[in-house]
Every structure is written in C-alpha cells, then in structure tokens.
N, C-alpha and C positions, 0 to 999 in steps of 0.2 A: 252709605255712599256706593259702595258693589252693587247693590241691588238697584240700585236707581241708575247709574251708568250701565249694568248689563244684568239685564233681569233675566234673559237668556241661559247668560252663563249659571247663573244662581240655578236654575231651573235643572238646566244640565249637572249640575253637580250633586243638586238633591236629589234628582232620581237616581244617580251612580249610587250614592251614598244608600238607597232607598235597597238598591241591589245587590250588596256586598260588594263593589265593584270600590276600589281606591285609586283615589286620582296619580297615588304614584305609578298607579299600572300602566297609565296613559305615556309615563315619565319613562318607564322602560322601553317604549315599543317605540319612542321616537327618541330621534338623537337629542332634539332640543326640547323642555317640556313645555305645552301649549301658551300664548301668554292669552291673560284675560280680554285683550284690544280685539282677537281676532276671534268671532264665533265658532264653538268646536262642537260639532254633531257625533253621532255616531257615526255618520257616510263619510263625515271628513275626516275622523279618523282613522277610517278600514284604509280613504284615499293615500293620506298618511304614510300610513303600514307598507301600504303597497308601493309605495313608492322609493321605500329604502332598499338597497343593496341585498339581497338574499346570502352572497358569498363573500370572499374574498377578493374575485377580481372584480366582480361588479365595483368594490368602490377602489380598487386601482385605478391610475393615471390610464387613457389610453395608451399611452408610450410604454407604460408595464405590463399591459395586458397579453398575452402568450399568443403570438398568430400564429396562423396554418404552416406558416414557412418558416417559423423556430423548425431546428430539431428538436429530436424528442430527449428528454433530459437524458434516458437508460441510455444514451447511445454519445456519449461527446467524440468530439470531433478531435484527432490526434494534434499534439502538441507540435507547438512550430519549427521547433527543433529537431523532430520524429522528421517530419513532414519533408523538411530539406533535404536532410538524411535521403531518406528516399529519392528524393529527386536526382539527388548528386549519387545515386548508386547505379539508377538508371540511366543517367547520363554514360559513366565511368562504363556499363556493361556493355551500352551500346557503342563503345569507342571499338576503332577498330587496330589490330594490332601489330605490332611492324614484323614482318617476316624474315628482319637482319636475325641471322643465328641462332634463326627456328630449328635450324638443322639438328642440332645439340637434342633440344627436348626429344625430336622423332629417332635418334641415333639412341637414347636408351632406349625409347620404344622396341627395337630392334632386338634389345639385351633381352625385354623380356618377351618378347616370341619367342627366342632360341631358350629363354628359360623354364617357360610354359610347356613349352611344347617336346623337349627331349623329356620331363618329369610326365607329362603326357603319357607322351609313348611309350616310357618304362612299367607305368602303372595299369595302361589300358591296351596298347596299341597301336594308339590311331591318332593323330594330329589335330590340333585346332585352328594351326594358324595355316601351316603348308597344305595345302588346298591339292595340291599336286598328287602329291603320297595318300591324301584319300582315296583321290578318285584309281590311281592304282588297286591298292585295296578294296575299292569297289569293286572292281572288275575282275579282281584275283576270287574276292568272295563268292560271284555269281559264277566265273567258269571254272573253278576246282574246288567247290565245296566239300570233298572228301579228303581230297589230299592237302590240305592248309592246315598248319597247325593253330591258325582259331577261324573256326568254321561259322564263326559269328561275328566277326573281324567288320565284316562288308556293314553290320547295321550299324555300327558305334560309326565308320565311318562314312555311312550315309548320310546320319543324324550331325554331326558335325558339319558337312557340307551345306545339307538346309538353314541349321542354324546361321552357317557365315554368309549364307547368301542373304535371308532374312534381315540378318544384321547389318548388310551393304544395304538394304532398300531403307529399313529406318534411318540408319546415321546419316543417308546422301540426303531423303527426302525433308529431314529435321534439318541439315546444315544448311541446304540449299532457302530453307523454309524461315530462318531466321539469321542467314546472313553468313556468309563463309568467314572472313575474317573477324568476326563482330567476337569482343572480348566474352560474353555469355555465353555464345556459342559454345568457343572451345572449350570455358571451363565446365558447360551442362554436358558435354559430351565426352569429357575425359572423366569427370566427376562418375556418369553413369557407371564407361568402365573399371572403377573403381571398385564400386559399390556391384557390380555385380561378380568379380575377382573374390573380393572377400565373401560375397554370396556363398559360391563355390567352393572355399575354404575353408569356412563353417559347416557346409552340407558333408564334410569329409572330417570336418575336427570333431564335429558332435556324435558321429559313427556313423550316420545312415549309410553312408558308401565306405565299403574298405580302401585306407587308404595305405595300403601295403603294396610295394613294388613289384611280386611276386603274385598278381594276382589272375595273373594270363594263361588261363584253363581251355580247357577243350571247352566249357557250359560258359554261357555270359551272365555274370548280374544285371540286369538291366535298370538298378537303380548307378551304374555306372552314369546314364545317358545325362542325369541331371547336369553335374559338371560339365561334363563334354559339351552339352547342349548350352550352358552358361557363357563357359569360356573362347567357345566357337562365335557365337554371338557379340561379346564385346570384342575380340580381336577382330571384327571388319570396321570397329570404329577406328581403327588405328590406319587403315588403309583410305578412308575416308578422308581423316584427319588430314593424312598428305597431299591427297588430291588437291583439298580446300585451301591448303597455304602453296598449294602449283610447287609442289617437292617431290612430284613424282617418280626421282631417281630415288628416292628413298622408302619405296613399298613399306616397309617396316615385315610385311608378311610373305615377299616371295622371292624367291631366288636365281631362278632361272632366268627372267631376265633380265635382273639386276646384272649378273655374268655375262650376258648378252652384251648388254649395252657398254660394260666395260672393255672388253677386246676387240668391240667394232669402234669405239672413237676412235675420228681418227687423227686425235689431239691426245693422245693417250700417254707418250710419252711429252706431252707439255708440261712444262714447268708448272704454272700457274693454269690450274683446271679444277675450278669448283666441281664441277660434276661429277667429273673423274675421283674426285677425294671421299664425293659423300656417300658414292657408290662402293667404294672400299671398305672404308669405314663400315659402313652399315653390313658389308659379310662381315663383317671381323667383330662387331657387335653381337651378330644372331652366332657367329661360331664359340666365342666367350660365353655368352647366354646357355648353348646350349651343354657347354660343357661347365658351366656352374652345377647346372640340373644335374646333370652326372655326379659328378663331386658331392653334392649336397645329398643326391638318392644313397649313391653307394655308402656312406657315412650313417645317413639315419635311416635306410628304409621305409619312409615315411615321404610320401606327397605333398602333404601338408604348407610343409617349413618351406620349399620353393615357391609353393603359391604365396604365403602371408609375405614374402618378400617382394614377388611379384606386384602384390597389390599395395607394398608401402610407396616401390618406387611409383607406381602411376599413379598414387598420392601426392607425390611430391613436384610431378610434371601439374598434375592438376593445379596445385597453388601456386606454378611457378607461371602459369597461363594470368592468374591470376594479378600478379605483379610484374609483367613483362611491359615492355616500354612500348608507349602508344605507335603508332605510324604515324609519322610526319607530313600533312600534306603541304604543299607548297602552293603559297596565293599567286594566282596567275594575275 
C-alpha cells in the first residue's frame, strides 16, 4: 500500500538506505520528522535544514530578541534606590544656605589663623595668613641682606605671598564658578582646606621638614617652602569664604583693617551693633589663636600638634557647612 500511494517516497528511501544514510538522520536535522503525504528530496531537505534557526535568538520571540538599544549586559544600570539617592544629594548640594550665624563658623576660622600662623613664625619666620608682615619681610630681606638675622627670611616670605595670592585667584574663580552660597560650594572649599592642612602636617610628621621651633638659622632649608607654600595657599580660601557669605568685617586673615573699621564706626559705642561685635570678636579670636600656638610651641617644641589641631577644627567647620540650615526664600 506505501508503494502504491508514494512510490516516490519508497524510491527516496531505498536509495538513503542504498547509502548508509538513516532516515532517523532526516529526524534529527528537523524539528518535526518528514510525513510520507508530503514528497521529500534531497533539495527539500537542504531547504528544510536551512530553514531552521541556527542559534538561540533566531528562534526567540521577536519581543526577546536583544536590540541595538538594550544596554549591554557587563554594564547594568544603577539601582533605583542608588539613583534617587543621587538625585536628592544633588538637589541638597545645590541648595543654597542661610547666612543667619555664619558668623560663628568664620570667628573660628579666625582662631586658626592666629594658630597657624604664630606656630609659623616660631618655626620658620614668616606668616601665611598676615600678608602684611610678609611683605615687611620682603623688603627687610632685599635692603639689609647682611645685617638681618635670617638673610633668607625675604624668600620663605616671598613664596608665602605668591602662594596666597595664587590661592585668592582659585577659591574666588571656583566659588564664583559654581555658585557663592550654594551648599557644595562651601563644603568643596573648606573641605579642600582641610585636606591641604593635614597635607602639611604630615609633610612635617613624617620628617621631610624639621619640625622644631628652633630652627631659625643664619642657612635656610628650603624644603621649609612646601608647608609654607601649602598653608599660604588654603588660608586665602578662608578670605574668600567671607567675601562669598558678604562677612566682609570678618577677614578671618587681616588685621589692620578690621581696627580700622572698628574705631571709625560711628555707632561704635551702640548698643546693638552687629558689626561692631563681629569685628571684635574676630581680634580677640586671631589674638587666642595665636597665643594657643605659643602655649602649645613652648610646651612641645614641635609644629606639628598645632597644625593637626588646626586641621581638626576646619574639619569640623567643614561638616558643620554641611548641615547648616537651608536659606529661606520667601514666595512673592
């Protein structure tokens, strides 16, 4: 009955069979195995063959198949949790922040100029933050070079001057650049001088610089300059800083005319005179400040221990930027 309904197929079978060829081979190469109703050559089965899926996505759904604009597996995309996170930090940085009783943070600022800078000048000579007393120093250096008892005075206090001017053009060009009151601001710019504080405190803890009181010779080391050149540098951030919150009676770094501006108010004896207070305060800061340095030098003879202190407190202004209370705007 086969032979007579497809003589064909019989034909195709006994030549396979003629060839070593088994019909279950046919069975493997296709999904479903040939049925006898439908004529099966050799062409229709290469067509067959060719016809089925070579991979894995071929016989996926279109809807599974991986487009151009999947990403790429090695790379997922952050979790949505991560993702808000971020959002709400960048929100939070770019808030700007209320300048009630900003006063407080730049009034220690204050402390540690006057602490920085008499541990300074016991160790080296020369100032980083009083810009004043340098430029003295300059000028002593270059017209009485034989008679100055440090006749090398004038370049530590050169180098100290460039650095703070250097350091007034970053912190103004950077705050102005990303926003004066903006919460990231202050704390990438307090943070820096932080980090560059303890720089300098390690450049003196680990020995590369003597960090002995007594180190004011007729020769200079001139691995002095790194410090000086560090600490000159972040103290214009502090002057900076003031500008940007408009606390200008509060320099943190000068003195002269903060005394100025006090005995020429001419609200000076008022009662109630913000200005007048913060301007006080802030000598009476750098004069504490710099008589900690003293106290702390003469005690350890060591540099050191004032700076790590120095850089705990501007640690602590830093994280206090950080959680200071938004500015209020008011909906018109």
């Amino acid at each position: 009955m086969l032979s007579n309904q497809h003589p064909q197929r019989v034909t195709q079978i006994l030549e396979a069979d003629e060839r070593g060829v088994k019909v279950t081979d046919w069975d493997q190469k296709t999904e479903h195995p040939p049925s006898l109703d439908s004529p099966l050559g050799t062409s229709s089965s290469k067509e067959a063959t060719s016809e089925q899926p070579s991979d894995k996505n071929a016989q996926a759904s279109p809807s599974q198949r991986p487009s151009a604009s999947d990403p790429p597996l090695d790379k997922p995309k952050p979790s949505a949790p991560f993702r808000a996170f971020l959002q709400r930090s960048q929100i939070y940085c770019s808030s700007h922040v209320s300048t009630n009783h900003a006063d407080i943070l730049l009034l220690w600022c204050c402390l540690i100029s006057g602490l920085v800078d008499s541990t300074i000048y016991n160790a080296f000579g020369t100032f980083v933050s009083m810009q004043t007393g340098n430029t003295i120093f300059l000028g002593l250096g270059g017209a009485t070079p034989d008679s100055t008892s440090k006749p090398y005075g004038w370049a530590k206090s050169f180098v100290s001057i460039a650095c703070f001017c250097l350091g007034c053009v970053v912190f103004s060009h950077t705050t102005r650049l990303l926003g004066n009151l903006k919460r990231g601001t202050l704390i990438a710019s307090f943070l820096s001088q932080t980090l560059i504080i303890f720089v300098a405190t390690i450049v003196v803890q680990c020995g590369a610089v003597n960090g002995s009181l007594d180190t004011i010779t007729d020769d200079i080391d001139w691995y002095t300059i790194i410090p000086i050149a560090l600490l000159s540098f972040q103290s214009a951030g502090q002057i900076v800083g003031s500008r940007a919150l408009n606390l200008s009676e509060i320099p943190t770094v000068v003195l002269t005319s903060m005394l100025h501006d006090i005995f020429v108010d001419r609200n000076l004896l008022v009662r109630d005179n913000v200005k007048r207070n913060r301007r006080v305060l802030a000598f009476f800061a750098i004069l504490i400040g710099a008589i900690c340095g003293g106290f702390i030098g003469e005690e350890t003879s060591r540099m050191q221990i004032p700076l790590w202190i120095a850089g705990a407190l501007k640690l602590i202004i830093t994280l206090a930027w950080a959680f200071w209370p938004e500015k209020q705007t008011s909906a018109v």
